[in-house]
C-alpha positions as CSV (number, residue, x, y, z in Angstrom):
1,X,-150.2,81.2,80.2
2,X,-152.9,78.7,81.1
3,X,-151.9,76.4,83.3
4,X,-154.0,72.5,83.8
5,X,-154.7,71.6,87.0
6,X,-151.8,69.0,87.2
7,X,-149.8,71.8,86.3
8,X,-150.9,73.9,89.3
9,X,-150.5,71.0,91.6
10,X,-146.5,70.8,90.7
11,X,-146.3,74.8,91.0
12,X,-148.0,74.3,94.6
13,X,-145.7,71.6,95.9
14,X,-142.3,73.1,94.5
15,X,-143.0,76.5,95.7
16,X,-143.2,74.5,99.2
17,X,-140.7,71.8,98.6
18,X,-138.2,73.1,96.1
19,X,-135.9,70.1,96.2
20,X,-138.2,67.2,95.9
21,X,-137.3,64.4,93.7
22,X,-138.8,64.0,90.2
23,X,-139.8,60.8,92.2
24,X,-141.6,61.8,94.9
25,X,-143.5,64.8,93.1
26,X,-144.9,62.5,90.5
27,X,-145.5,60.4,93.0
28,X,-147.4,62.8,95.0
29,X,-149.0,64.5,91.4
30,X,-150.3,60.5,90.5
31,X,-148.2,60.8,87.4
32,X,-145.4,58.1,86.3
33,X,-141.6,60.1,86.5
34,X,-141.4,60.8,82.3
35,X,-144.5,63.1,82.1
36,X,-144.0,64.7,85.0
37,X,-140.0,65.6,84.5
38,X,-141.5,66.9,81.1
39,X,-144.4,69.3,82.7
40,X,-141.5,70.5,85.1
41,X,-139.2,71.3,82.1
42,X,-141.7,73.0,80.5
43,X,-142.9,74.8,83.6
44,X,-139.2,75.6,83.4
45,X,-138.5,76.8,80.0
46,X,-141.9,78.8,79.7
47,X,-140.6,80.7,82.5
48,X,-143.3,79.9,84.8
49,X,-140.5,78.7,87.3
50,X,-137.8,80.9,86.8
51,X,-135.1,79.6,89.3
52,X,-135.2,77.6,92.3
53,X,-133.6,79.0,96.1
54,X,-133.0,78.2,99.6
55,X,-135.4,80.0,101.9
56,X,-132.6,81.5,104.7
57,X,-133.5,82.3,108.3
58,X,-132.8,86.5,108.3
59,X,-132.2,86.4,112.1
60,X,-129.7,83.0,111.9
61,X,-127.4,85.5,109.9
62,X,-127.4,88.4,112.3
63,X,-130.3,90.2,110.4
64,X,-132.4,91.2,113.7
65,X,-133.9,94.3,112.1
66,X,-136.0,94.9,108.9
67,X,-137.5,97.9,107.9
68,X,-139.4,99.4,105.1
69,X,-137.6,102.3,103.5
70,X,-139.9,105.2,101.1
71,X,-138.2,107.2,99.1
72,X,-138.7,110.5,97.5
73,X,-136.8,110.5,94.5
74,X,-136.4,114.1,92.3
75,X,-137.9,114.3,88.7
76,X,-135.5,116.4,86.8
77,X,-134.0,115.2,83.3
78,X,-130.5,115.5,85.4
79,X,-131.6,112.9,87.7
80,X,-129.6,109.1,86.6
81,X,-132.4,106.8,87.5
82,X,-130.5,104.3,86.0
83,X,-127.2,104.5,88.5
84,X,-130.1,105.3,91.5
85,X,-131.4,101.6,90.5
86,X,-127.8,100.1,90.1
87,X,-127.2,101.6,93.6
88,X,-130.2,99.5,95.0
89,X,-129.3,96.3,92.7
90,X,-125.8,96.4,94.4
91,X,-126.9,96.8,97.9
92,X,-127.2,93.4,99.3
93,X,-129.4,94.4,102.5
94,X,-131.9,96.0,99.9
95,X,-133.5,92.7,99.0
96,X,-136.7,94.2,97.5
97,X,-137.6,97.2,95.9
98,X,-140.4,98.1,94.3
99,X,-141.3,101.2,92.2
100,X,-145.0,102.9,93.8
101,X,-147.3,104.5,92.5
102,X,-148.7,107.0,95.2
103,X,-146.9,109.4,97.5
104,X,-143.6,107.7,97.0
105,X,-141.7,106.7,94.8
106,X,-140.2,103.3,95.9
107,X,-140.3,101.5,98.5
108,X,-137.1,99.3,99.2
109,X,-137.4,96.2,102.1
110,X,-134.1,96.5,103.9
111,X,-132.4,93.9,106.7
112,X,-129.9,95.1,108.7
113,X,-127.6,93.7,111.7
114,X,-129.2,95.9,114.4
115,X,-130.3,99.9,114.5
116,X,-127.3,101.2,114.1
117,X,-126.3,99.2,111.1
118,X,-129.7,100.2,109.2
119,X,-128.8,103.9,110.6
120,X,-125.6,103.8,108.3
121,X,-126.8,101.6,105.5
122,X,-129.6,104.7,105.1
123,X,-127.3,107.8,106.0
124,X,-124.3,106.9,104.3
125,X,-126.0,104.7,101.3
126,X,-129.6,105.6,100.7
127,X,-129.6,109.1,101.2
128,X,-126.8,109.7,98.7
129,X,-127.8,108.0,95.9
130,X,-129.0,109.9,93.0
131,X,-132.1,112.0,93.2
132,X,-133.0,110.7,96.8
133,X,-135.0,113.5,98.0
134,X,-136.9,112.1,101.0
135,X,-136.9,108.9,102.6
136,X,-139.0,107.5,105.5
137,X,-138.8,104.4,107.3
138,X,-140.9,101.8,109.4
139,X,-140.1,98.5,110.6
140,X,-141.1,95.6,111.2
141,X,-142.0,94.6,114.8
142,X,-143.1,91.3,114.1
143,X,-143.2,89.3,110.9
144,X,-146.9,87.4,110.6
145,X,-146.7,86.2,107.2
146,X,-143.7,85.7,105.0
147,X,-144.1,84.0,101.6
148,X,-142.8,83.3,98.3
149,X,-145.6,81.3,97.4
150,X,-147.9,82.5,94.9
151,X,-151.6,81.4,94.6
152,X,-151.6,78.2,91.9
């Protein structure tokens, strides 16, 4: 979709500000309130903006550890990669996962309480679900960038 540059102005200050008013953003854009609540809606019901969220603080819930899980998964017709991704779409400390290209065949972001709580969520979750061959994990030491934003 080909987006004006008024359009990428409202993408840029909703991706930082999520709940500004209609008010302030046309404000802010130089539009009156009508033609900017109707660029939003459209942004909206193009699917440019798909939803809007809170940004949570992992560590103010407890979440002090977050690691990167590959895994290995097997390529037999036997294999239900459908009930392996329903595994990872239930888990609530996987909050990403992506399917790689490469050595690996996914890589999943996990969060867990401590060590201990990541040990279980892979040895008694991960490891069993369908097809996991292999999975190896690094975490994070220190978080440098972390953003939702994409470029507008």
């Amino acid at each position: 979709m080909s987006l004006d540059r008024t359009e990428h102005r409202i993408l840029a200050l909703l991706q930082d500000q999520g709940r500004m008013s209609n008010v302030e953003l046309a404000d802010r854009i130089g539009l009156s309130e009508s033609p900017c609540f109707r660029r939003v809606k459209n942004l909206e019901r193009t699917g440019v903006i798909e939803r809007y969220a809170a940004v949570v603080n992992q560590r103010a819930l407890g979440y002090t550890v977050t690691a990167y899980v590959l895994a290995t998964v097997e390529k037999q017709p036997s294999v239900d990669i459908d009930e392996f991704h329903a595994r990872i779409a239930a888990e609530p400390h996987i909050v990403e996962c992506h399917a790689m290209s490469g050595s690996h065949d996914y890589i999943m972001k996990v969060v867990a309480r401590d060590i201990d709580h990541f040990s279980e969520l892979v040895m008694q979750g991960i490891l069993k679900y369908p097809g996991v061959l292999h999975v190896e994990s690094s975490f994070s030491l220190r978080e440098i960038k972390h953003s939702r934003a994409l470029p507008t």
